[in-house]
Structures are given as C-alpha cells and as structure tokens.
C-alpha positions as CSV (number, residue, x, y, z in Angstrom):
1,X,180.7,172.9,60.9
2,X,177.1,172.2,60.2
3,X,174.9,172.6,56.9
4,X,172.3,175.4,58.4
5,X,169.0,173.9,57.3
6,X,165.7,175.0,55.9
7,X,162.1,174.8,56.0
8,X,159.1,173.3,54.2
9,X,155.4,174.3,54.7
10,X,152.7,172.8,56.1
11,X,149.0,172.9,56.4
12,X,146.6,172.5,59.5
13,X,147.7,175.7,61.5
14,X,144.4,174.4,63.7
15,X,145.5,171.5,64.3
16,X,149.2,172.3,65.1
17,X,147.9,174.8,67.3
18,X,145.8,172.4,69.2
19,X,148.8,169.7,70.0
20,X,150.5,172.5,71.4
21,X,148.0,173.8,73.9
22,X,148.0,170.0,75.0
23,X,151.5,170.7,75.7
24,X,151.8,172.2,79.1
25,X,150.2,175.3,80.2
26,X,149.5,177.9,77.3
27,X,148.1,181.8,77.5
28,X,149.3,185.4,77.2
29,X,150.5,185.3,80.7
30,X,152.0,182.5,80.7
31,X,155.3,182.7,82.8
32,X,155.7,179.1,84.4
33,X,155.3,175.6,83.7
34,X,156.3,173.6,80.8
35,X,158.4,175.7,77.8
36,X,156.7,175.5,74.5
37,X,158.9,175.8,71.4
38,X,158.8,175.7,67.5
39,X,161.4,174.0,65.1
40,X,161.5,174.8,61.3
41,X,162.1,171.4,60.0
42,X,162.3,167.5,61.3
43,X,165.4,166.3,62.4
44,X,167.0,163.4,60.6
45,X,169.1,161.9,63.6
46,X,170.4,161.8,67.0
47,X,173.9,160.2,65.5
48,X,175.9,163.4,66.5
49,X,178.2,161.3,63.7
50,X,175.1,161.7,61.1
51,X,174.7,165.3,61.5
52,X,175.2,168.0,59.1
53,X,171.6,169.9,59.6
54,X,170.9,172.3,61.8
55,X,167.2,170.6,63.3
56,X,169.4,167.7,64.4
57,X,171.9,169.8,65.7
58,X,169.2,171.5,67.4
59,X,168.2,168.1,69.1
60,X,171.8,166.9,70.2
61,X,172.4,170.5,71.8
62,X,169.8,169.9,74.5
63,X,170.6,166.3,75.0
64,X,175.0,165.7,74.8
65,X,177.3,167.5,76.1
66,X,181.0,167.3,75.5
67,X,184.2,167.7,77.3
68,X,183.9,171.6,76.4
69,X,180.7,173.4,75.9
70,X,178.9,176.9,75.4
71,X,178.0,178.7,78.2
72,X,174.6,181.0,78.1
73,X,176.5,184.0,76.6
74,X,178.1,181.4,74.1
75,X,181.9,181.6,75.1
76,X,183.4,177.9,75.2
77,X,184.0,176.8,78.6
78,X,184.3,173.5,80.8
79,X,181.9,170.7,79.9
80,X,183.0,167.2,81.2
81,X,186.3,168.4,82.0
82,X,187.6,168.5,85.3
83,X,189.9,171.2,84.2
84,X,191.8,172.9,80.8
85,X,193.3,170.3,78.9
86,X,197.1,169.5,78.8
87,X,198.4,170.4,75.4
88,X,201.5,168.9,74.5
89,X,203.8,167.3,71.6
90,X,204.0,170.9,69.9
91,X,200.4,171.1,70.0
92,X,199.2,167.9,68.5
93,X,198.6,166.4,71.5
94,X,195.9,166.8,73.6
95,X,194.7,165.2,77.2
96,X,191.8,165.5,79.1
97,X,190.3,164.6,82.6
98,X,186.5,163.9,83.1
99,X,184.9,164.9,86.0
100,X,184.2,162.6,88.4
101,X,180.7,161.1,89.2
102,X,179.3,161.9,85.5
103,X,176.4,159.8,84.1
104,X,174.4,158.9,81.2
105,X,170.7,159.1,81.7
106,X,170.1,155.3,82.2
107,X,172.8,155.6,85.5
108,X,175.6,154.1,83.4
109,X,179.4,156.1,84.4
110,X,180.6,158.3,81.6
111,X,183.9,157.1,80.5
112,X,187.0,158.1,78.6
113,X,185.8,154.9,76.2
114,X,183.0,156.5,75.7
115,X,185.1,159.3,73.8
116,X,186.7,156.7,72.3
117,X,184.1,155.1,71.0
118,X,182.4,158.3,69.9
119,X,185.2,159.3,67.8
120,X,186.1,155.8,66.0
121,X,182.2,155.5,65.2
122,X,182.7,158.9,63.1
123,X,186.0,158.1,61.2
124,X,184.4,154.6,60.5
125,X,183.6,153.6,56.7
126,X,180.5,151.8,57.8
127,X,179.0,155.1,59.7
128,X,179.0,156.4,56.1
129,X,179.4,159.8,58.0
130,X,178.6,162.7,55.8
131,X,180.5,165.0,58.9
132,X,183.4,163.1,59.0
133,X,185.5,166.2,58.9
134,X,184.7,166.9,62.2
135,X,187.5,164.4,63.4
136,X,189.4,164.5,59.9
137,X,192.0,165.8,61.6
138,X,192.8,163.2,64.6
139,X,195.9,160.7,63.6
140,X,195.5,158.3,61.3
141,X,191.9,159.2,60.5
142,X,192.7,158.9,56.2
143,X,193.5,155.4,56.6
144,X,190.6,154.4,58.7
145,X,188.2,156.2,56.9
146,X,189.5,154.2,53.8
147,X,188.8,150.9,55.4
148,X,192.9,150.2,55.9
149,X,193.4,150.9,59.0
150,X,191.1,149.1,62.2
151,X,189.2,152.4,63.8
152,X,191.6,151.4,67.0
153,X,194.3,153.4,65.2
154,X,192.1,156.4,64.8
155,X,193.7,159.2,67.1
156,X,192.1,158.4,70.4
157,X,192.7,156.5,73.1
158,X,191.5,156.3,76.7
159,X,194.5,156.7,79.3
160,X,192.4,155.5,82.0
161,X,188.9,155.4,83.4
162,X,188.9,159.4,83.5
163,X,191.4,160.1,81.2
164,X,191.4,160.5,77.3
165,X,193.9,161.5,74.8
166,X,193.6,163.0,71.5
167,X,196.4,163.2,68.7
168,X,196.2,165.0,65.7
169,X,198.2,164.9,62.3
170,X,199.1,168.8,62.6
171,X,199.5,171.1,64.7
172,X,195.4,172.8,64.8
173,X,194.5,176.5,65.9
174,X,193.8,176.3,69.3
175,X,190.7,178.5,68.7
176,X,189.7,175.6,66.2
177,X,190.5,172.5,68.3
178,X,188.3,174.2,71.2
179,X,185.3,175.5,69.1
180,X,185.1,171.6,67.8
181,X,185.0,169.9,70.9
182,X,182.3,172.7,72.0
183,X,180.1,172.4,68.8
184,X,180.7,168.8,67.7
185,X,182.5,166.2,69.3
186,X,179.9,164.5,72.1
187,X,180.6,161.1,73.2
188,X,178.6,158.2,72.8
189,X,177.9,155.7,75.7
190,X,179.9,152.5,74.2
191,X,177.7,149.9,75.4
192,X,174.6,151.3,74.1
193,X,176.1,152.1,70.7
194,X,177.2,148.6,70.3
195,X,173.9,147.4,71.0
196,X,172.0,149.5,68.7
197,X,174.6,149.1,65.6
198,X,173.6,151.6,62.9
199,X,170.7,152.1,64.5
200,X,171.8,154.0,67.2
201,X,170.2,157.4,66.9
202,X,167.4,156.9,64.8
203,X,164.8,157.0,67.5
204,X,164.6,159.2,71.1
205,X,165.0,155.5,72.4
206,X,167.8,154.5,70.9
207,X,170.2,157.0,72.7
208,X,170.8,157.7,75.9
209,X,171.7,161.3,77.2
210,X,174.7,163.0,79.3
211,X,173.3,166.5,78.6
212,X,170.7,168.9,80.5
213,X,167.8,166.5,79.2
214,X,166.6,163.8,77.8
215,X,165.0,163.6,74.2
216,X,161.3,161.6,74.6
217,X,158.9,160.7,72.2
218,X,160.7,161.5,69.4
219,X,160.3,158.3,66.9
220,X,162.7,159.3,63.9
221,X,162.5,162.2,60.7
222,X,159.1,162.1,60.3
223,X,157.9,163.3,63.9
224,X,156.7,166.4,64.6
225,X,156.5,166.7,67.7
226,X,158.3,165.2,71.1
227,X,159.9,166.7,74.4
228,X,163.3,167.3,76.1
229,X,162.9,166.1,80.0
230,X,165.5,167.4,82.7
231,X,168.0,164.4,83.3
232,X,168.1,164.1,86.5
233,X,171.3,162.1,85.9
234,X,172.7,165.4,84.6
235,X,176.1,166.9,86.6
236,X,174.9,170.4,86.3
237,X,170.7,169.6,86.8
238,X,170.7,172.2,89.4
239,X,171.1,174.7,87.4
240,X,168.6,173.6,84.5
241,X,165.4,175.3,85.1
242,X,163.1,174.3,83.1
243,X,161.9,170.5,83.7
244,X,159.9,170.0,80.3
245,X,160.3,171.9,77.0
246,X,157.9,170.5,74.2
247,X,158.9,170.7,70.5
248,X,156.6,171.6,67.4
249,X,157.4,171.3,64.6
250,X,156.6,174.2,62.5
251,X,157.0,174.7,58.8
252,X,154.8,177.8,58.2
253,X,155.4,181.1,59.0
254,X,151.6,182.1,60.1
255,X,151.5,179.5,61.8
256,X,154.4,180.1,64.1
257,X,153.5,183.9,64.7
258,X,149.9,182.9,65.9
259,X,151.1,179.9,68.5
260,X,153.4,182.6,69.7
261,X,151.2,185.6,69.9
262,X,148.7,183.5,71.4
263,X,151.3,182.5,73.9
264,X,150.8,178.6,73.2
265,X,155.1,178.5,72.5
266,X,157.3,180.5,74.4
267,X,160.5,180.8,71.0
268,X,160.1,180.5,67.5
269,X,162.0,181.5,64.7
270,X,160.3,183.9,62.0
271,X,161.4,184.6,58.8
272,X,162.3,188.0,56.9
273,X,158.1,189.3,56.3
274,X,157.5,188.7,60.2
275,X,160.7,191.7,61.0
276,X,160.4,193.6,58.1
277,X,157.0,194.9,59.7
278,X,157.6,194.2,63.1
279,X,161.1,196.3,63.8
280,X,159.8,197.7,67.3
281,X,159.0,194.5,68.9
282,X,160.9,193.9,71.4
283,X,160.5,189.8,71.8
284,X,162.1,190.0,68.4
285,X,165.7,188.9,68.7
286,X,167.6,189.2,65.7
287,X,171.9,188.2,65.1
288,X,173.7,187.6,62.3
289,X,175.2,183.8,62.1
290,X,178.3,182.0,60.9
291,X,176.1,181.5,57.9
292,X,177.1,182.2,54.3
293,X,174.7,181.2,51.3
294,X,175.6,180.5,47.8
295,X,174.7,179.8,44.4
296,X,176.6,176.5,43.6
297,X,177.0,175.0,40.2
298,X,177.0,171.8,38.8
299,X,180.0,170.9,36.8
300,X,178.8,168.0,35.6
301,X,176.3,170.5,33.4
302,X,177.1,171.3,29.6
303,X,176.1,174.9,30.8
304,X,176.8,175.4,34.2
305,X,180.8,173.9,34.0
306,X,181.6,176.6,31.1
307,X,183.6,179.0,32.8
308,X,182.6,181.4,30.7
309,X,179.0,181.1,32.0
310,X,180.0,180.9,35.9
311,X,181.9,184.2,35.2
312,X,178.9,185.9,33.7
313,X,176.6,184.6,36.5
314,X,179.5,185.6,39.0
315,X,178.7,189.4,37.8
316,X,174.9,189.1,37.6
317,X,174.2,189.8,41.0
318,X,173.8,192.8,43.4
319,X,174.2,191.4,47.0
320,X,173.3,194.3,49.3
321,X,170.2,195.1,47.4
322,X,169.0,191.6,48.0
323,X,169.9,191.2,51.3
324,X,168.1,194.8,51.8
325,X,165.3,195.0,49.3
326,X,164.3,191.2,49.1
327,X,165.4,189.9,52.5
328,X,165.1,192.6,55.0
329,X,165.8,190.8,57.7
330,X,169.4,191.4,59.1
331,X,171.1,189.6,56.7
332,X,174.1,191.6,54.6
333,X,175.2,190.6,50.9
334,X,178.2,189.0,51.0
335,X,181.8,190.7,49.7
336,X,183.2,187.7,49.2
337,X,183.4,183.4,49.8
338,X,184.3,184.2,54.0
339,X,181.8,186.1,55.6
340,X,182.6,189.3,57.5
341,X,183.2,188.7,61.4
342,X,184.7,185.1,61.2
343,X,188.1,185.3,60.9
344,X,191.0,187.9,62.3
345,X,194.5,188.6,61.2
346,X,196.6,187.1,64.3
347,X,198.6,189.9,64.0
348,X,196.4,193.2,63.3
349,X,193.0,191.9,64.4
350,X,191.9,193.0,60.8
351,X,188.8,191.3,60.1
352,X,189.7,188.8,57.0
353,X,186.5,189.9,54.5
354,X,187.6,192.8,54.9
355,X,190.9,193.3,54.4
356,X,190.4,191.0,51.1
357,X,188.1,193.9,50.5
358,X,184.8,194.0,47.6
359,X,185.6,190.5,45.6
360,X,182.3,190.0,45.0
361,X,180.9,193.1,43.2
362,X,177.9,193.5,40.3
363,X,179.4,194.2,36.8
364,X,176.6,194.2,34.7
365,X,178.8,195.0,31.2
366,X,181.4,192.2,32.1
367,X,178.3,190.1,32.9
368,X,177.5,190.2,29.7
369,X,180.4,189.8,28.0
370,X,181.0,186.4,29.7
371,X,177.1,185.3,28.8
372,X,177.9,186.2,25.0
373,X,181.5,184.2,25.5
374,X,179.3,181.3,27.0
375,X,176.7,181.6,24.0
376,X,179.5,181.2,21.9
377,X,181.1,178.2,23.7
378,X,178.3,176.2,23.3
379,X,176.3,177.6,19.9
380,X,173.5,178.0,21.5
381,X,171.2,181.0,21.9
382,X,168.3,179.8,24.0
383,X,169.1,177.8,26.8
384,X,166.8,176.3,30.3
385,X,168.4,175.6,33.6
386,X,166.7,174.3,36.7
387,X,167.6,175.8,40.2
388,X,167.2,174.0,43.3
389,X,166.1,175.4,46.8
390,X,163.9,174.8,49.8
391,X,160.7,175.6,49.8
392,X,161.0,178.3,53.1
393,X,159.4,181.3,52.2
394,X,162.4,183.2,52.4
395,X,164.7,180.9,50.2
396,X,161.4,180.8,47.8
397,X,161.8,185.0,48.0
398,X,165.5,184.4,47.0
399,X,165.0,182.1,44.3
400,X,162.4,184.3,43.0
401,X,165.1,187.2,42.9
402,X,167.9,184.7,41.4
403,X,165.7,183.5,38.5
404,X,164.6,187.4,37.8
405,X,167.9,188.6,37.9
406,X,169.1,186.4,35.8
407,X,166.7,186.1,33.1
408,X,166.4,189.7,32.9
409,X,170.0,190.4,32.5
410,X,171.2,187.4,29.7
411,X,168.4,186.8,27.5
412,X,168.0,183.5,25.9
413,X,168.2,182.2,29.5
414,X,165.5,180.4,30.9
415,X,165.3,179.5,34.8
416,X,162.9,177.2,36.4
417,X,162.9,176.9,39.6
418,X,161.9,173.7,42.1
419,X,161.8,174.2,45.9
420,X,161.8,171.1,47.9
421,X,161.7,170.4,51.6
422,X,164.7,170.3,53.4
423,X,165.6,166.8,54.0
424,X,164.6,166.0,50.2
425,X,167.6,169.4,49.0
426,X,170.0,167.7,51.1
427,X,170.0,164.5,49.6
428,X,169.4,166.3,45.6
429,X,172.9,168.2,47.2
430,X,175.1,164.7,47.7
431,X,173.7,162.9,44.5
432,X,174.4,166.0,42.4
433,X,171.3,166.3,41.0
434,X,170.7,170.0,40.3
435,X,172.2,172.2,37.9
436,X,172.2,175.5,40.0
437,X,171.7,174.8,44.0
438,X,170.8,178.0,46.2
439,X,172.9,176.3,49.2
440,X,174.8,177.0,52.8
441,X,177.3,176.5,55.0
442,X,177.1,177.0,58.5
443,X,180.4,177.0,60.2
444,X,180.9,176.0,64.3
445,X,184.9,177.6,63.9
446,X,186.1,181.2,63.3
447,X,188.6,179.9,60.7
448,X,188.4,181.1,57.0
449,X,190.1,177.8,56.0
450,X,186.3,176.2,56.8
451,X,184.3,178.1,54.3
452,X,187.4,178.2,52.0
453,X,187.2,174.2,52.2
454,X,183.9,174.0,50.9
455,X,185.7,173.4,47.2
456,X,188.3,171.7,48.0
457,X,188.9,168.3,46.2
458,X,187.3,165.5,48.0
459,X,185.3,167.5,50.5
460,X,182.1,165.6,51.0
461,X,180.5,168.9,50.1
462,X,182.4,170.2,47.5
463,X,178.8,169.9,45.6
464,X,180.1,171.5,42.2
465,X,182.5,168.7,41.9
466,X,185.3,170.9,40.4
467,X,188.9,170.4,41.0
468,X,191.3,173.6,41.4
469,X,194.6,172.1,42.0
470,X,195.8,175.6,42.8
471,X,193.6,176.0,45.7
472,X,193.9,172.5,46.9
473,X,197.6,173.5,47.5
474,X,197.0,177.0,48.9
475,X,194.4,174.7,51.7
476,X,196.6,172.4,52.1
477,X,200.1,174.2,52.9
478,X,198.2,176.3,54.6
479,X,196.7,173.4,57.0
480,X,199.7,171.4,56.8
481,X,200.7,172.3,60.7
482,X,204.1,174.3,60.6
483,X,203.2,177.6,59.2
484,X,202.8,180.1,62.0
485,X,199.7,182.1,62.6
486,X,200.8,185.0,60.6
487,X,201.9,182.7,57.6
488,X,198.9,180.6,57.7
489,X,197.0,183.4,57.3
490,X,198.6,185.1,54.2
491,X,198.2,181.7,52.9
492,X,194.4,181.4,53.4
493,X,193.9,185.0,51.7
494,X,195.4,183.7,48.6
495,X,193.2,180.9,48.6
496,X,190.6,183.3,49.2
497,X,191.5,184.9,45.9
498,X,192.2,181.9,44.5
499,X,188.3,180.6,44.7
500,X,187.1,184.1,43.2
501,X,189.1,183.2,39.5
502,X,187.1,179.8,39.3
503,X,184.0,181.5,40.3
504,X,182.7,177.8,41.1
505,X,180.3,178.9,43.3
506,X,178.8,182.6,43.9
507,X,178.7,183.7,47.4
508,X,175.3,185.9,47.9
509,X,174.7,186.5,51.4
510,X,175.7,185.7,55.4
511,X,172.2,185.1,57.1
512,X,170.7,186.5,59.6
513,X,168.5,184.6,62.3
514,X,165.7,185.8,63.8
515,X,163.2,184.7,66.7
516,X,160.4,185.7,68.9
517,X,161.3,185.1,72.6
518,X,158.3,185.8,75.5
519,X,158.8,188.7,77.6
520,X,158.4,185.7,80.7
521,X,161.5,183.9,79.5
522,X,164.9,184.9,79.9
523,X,168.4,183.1,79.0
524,X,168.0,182.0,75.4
525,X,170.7,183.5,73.3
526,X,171.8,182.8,70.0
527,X,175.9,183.5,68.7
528,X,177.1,183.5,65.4
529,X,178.7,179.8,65.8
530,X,176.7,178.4,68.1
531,X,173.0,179.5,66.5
532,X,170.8,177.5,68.3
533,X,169.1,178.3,71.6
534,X,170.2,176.1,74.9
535,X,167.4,175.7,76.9
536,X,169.5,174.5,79.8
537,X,169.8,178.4,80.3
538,X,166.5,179.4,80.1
539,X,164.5,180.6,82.9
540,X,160.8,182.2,83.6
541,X,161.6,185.5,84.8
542,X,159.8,186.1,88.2
C-alpha cells in the first residue's frame, strides 16, 4: 500500500529544459538513444522500508525486484523465484526458492538472508518505519516492532542459501500475500545494509541494485535530477532495452508539456487542464488507479471532532460534479470509503462499492441541519478552519472547490486554505498538524480491508486519530484468519458501513492518472495497483 504523492511547482522552465537536452539525444523524431522522463516530486528514499510515497516508489520499481513481480501488462508473476511458492501449514506458511546465479549490482550472490534481513530491517523499532504494515502480518512482528522481541523472531527465516520461509500470524488472501511480495517486499543485500546503518538508502550510493538498473547520481530528497543504468548484473538484462533512462524532476505542468512536445522527454505525467483540452491525442494515456482521496479531519480540533460538524461536512459535497466539472480528467466521485474496481464478492464477483451501493451521497437539507447542531454544540456562530493540501495544480483546483463548497453552503464558516509541497504534507499528516487534510491512499492489494484500515486504531495513518471500537472489531474478526472468503467478506461490508456512521473522514474521489507517452516508445503501461511505469519494458518502436 503506498501514500500516492503529489506535486509542488517550480520556476526555471529554461533551465529545466536545458538539463534535459544534456540528457541524451532529444528532437521530435527522436526514436533511439537514451529515454528521457519526468517525475512530479523528489523522492525521499531508497529504504523500500522508508517508503510510503509514490516518487520513491517510483525509484525502487526500476532498481529491486522481489521474489514476485509485475510483468509489462501488470499481472504478478515470477521475480527471483525459481518457481510458485509452496504454501503450507493451512496457509500461513509460505516457502520460496531463488533462482540460481542471481546478483546484486556490485557482483555480490543474492541470498535468502538477504530476505531476511530485508524483512527484520522493516519490523525493527529503530527503522522507525512509517510502512511497517507491509510485513505486519509475518509471526511475531507485534512484539518486535515493540522492542520485546529480537528481530530474529520476526517471521522469516532462511532455510538455506536458496531457500526462504515466511510465516504469518493468520491465514492471508492469497490474492493479498502475492500482490505484497509484487508491490513491496524487495530484499536488501545484508552486508551492505549493515554497513550503511540507517543510512542505507539515503543516497544512489548507498544501495546497491538486483533490479533492471541501477539508480546513479541520485544524492538524496533534494535532487532533481539522476539516471537509472541497465545492470548488467541483472538475471533478466536481456530483455531490458533501454540502457539509460534520465529522470527530471518536474513540478510544473507547462513545463512538462513543452519538454515533451519538444520531444526533450519521452513520458510525463500531466494533470487534469492538459486532457481536458487535449481528449484526441493519442500519446495521452489515461487509467483510473487504486487511488481514493479524502477529506480527513482532525479530532484533536474543538470543530473538526464534533460529530455533528463531520456529519454536516459528510453531506456538503457533490462528488461526480467535481470529479466532472472541476477535475475532468478520468477521475469518478467516489460512492463510498472503497473505491469501485478493488474488491470482488468471492462468491458473485459483485464488485464490493457497488453492491454497498450510494453511501456517499449530497444532502444539502441534512447538511444543514448537522452545521446548525454543530453551531449549537459549540455556541459559536462564526468559525475559521485551515485546510491542508499540496500545492499541485490539480489538488490546488480541489481545494479551491472544497473551500467554495463549503463556505457557500454553512455560513459563518470560514476556510483558508495552505498548499505545501509534498514532502512538507506528509510530515504536517504524521504530526497532526492540520485541522482538515485533502489526503490519499494508494493501495498495492485488491482487498477492501486496506482502505477500510486507514481508521483503524493504531494505524500509522489513521491521521484523524479517532477510535471506533466498533470498527476496530468488524477489521479485526474479519482479519483474524479463520473466517472463509465468503464470511470475511460480509464482515468487511459491515465495516464498510460501519466507517460511514463516524463519518471521520469524507471520501471524495478515486484518481485518475494520466501521461503523455511518444509515439517512438512502446511498453510503458500503467495498472490500477501497480501505477507507475517499468521501464524495464519499454522499448523504441522500430
């Protein structure tokens, strides 16, 4: 699951411009040579361990590779493994073989240790990993994470040179256990995390690489530019095509339409005002993502933990006009806190959204109602809140809309709105400073339990920090690991419910992604849980 991260603008569309052309060959006709992309934002890390933002993620999916991976139509297949993995011990336990002959990029043997070692560096207190709940579920993890157990009890263990084991608490959905190991869990190479301590990561030279390529020049969050080289140490090098891709990043909009049109990058992601005029072009590739945005509130806030005010807010908003008036760009308004397309009833197929059906409808007159109840609650007529967002242009449009809508409809209300890059949100998001946070959640498994986690007590992301011991219990028999599919399911639905009474959070919209992709490149494709473009697949069409 990863935090799907925004954008920040920046100046000097000359110069940016210019460092790209330096970048291999540029032009209109440009259909060999070195691949020229664009990134939205600066990556933080190359810790897969320290990840929760998609420009990281973006980094690490060119570079690692795990024992399953995404092939270029983004179905999970063989990575490292030799073969499927043995599943045993009612489905807790899980074995893999390595491939033979697999290396790191400095010519050191990928091990099972190096598993090993991957996954006790995330459960460990002193990572301070803010996605530990990628291996939350492996034996034992609680404990560790705690600091009372050694990480050597953690679920993990090599049985072998080749061979490593993983045990979890419960019983997991296959379809989740797979999608992790795809998305998330990359091994480290043991010998060089030791020797960089918690600096491993923080630099292109502080890693070293068992993916397609190599990550160069890349000097920590503040760069802006560096490269991905083919690793010729790489298993599968023989199919990776492309030898260089250079990386700009790019926080305007303009900016990233003119280096494309004047052919200096090969893919960049546009926002909303780029397709809402530009429907017939045909390198425009837009898909809808695993992505669900919301309006979070603080419930440390004299206004925004009245429940009576949440409620009102809840009803304030019309969804589908503004993913279709104000965002135009693919996105749909969300019916409810899980996104259409992510889940499936194991016995129907029914997608889940759907059959909860419209929970998250405009109600203008109960809107109202609550915001005069809130009034009340508080004796107060005239009231200010501050909302928090990136500074992207399109989560600047929606803020726009969000403080509109909301002043308009309870009057007395005042909402100012601050925008901040990225990286700056992020860190406002885990020290709770905001009182209403335009946020999102990107999700790397088709489970409803992911999103419906998201307000669960003690999630590291639980932002509002609410408690509903009600759902808490739904989540939690319902991930317990002896309910079959069927029951699991019904049980998730009424947690689905369940977050809808609270109204804790307001779900708005499931996001849409788009980018501009030359006519002389083929291969790059983007899924809904696996969003961002593998340039291991991409090729110059001849």
């Amino acid at each position: 699951m990863k935090m799907n991260k925004k954008v920040v603008t920046l100046a000097g569309v000359a110069l940016t411009a210019m460092s790209l052309a330096a970048c291999g060959n540029s032009g209109k006709n440009k259909a060999s040579g070195d691949l020229n992309v664009t990134l939205k934002a600066n990556p933080v890390t190359l810790d897969p361990a320290k990840t929760i933002e998609t420009p990281s993620t973006s980094m690490q999916v060119q570079s690692f590779e795990g024992l399953l991976k995404y092939d270029k139509n983004n179905k999970v297949v063989l990575g490292e493994a030799a073969s499927q993995p043995t599943v045993t011990n009612d489905g807790k336990t899980w074995t893999f073989n390595l491939k033979k002959g697999l290396k790191w990029s400095n010519g050191d043997e990928v091990t099972a240790q190096d598993y090993v070692a991957s996954m006790r560096h995330w459960a460990d207190p002193k990572t301070k990993s803010q996605a530990a709940d990628k291996v939350s579920n492996l034996e034992n993890y609680d404990q560790v994470a705690k600091g009372s157990a050694p990480t050597s009890s953690l679920g993990v263990k090599a049985l072998g040179k080749y061979k490593v084991q993983f045990n979890f608490a419960k019983k997991q959905p296959t379809v989740n256990v797979r999608n992790n190991f795809a998305a998330n869990l990359k091994p480290v190479n043991h010998k060089v995390l030791a020797k960089e301590g918690s600096k491993y990561g923080s630099s292109s030279s502080k890693a070293v690489y068992n993916g397609p390529f190599k990550v160069t020049n890349w000097n920590g969050g503040s760069d802006d530019e560096w490269s991905y080289v083919k690793n010729e140490h790489y298993y599968g090098k023989k199919n990776v095509h492309m030898k260089k891709v250079n990386v700009q990043v790019t926080k305007d909009n303009n900016t990233a339409q003119n280096l494309f049109k004047s052919g200096k990058v090969q893919e960049t992601a546009v926002t909303a005002d780029y397709v809402k005029g530009n429907k017939g072009n045909k390198e425009l590739h837009t898909s809808l993502m695993a992505t669900q945005y919301y309006l979070y509130f603080n419930g440390q806030n004299e206004l925004t933990k009245n429940e009576n005010f949440r409620q009102a807010v809840n009803y304030a908003f019309n969804n589908n006009q503004l993913a279709k008036k104000v965002l135009q760009d693919g996105s749909v308004g969300a019916t409810g806190w899980v996104p259409e397309g992510d889940m499936k009833n194991p016995k129907t197929g029914e997608d889940f959204a759907k059959e909860a059906g419209h929970l998250q409808k405009q109600n203008k007159q109960k809107a109202q109602s609550y915001w005069k109840a809130a009034q009340k609650d508080l004796g107060k007529k005239q009231m200010t809140l501050n909302l928090l967002a990136d500074n992207t242009d399109d989560q600047k449009q929606v803020a726009e809309y969000l403080q509109s809508t909301l002043q308009k409809q309870f009057k007395g209300l005042k909402v100012e709105v601050t925008t901040l890059p990225h990286a700056q949100h992020v860190s406002r998001d885990f020290a709770g400073k905001f009182e209403l946070n335009l946020t999102d959640w990107n999700s790397s498994v088709p489970d409803a339990s992911d999103f419906l986690s998201l307000l669960k007590t003690g999630n590291k992301v639980n932002f509002t920090n609410n408690t509903d011991e009600k759902l808490d219990n739904l989540l939690n028999e319902a991930n317990d690991g002896t309910k079959s599919a069927s029951e699991r399911y019904k049980l998730l639905q009424q947690a689905n419910k369940q977050v809808h009474t609270n109204a804790d959070g307001v779900p708005m919209y499931t996001a849409a992604q788009a980018h501009l992709v030359s006519k002389h490149v083929t291969g790059l494709n983007y899924g809904p849980f696996n969003t961002v473009a593998q340039y291991q697949y991409a090729q110059w069409k001849k």
